[in-house]
N, C-alpha and C positions, 0 to 999 in steps of 0.2 A: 504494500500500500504506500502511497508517494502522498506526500504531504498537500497535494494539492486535491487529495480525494478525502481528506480529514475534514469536517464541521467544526468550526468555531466554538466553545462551549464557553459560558463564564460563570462566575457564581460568586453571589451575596450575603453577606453574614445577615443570618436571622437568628431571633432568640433560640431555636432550635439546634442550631447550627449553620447551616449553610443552604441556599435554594439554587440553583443551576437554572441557566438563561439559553436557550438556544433558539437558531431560528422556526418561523414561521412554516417555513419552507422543507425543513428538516422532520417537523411534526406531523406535515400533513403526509408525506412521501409513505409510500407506501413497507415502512418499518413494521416490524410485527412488534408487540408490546414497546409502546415506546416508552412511556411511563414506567417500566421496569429499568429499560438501559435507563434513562436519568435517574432514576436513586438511587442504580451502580454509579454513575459518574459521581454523583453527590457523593455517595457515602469513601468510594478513595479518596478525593479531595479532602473530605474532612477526615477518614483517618490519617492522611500524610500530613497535615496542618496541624494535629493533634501531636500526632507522632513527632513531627520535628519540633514544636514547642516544646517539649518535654527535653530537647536537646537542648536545644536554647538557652533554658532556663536554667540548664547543668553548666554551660558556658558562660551564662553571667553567674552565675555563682562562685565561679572557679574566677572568673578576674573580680566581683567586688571583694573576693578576698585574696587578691592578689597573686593567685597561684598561675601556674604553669595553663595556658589551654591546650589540649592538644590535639595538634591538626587530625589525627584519625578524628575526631568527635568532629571536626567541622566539614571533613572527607564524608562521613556520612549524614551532614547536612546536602550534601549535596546526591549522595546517593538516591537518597530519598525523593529527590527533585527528580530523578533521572527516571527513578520506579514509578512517578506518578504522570510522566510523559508518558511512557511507555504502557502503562494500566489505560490510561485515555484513550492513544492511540487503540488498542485492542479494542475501545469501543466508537472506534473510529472517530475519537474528538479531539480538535486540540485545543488547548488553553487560552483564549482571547483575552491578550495583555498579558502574556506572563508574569516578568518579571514584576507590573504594576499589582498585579493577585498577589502575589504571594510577599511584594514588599508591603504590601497593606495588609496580609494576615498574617505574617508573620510577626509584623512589626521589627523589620527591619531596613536597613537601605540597600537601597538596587545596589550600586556601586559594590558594596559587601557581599553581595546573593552574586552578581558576575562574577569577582571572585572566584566563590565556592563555588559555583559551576565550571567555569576555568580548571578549578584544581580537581574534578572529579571525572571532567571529559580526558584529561591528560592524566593522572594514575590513575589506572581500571580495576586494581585492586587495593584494599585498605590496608594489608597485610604490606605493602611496596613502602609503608611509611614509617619509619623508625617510631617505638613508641613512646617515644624520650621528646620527640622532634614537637615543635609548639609552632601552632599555628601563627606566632610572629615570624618564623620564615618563610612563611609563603605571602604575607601582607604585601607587600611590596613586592614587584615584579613575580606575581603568581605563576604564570608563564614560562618564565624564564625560569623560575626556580624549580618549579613543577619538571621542564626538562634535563634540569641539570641535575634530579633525582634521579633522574630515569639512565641517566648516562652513567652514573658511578656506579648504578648498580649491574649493566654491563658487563 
């Protein structure tokens, strides 16, 4: 499936959790339960949001008490991000405004979430990151550093 054949999905914090917006167009097509696929879509959404707040809130715990963060915990912030591309896409939707969703539910900054996507498109495994190693080496120049992991371990 090529990206060009995926539907746009988005979704709304409501006091339940989350409501999913899709088009018109999509609704009326001839899907068989469609109301089923959208409370799958919902409900990944809001386990991945759930799920990676829970990281989060382990990572700012770890800096307001000044400790170590370490990048595997922010690696699989970003895994997370990757499993809920990939959950959607199997229901053939993609995320309309990514990174704007999830820096509004997350409650974090884009700038930060590119990052973390950066550093989880380039190590494919969590295991590749020392577990010593703190996500202030990859703040800066994510990229670059993310490859010059990949080279010493070579």
């Amino acid at each position: 499936m090529t990206s060009d054949d995926l539907t746009f999905v988005s979704f709304e914090p409501s006091n339940s959790g989350f409501v999913a917006f899709i088009s018109i167009g999509w609704l009326l097509s001839d899907k068989e339960d469609a109301e089923t696929i959208m409370r799958r879509a919902t409900a990944i959404y809001q386990e991945c949001i759930v799920g990676t707040r829970l990281i989060l809130a382990e990572v700012q715990t770890a800096r307001s008490h000044r400790q170590l963060v370490p990048a595997r915990k922010i690696w699989r912030v970003g895994d997370a991000l990757f499993l809920l591309v990939s959950d959607l896409e199997k229901l053939s939707f993609k995320l309309d405004g990514f990174y704007e969703h999830l820096s509004r539910d997350l409650n974090v900054k884009r700038k930060w979430l590119e990052k973390v996507i950066i550093l989880r498109r380039y190590i494919l495994q969590e295991a590749t990151i020392p577990e010593a190693l703190g996500w202030g080496y990859f703040e800066k120049g994510t990229r670059r550093k993310a490859q010059e992991l990949l080279r010493t371990l070579k």
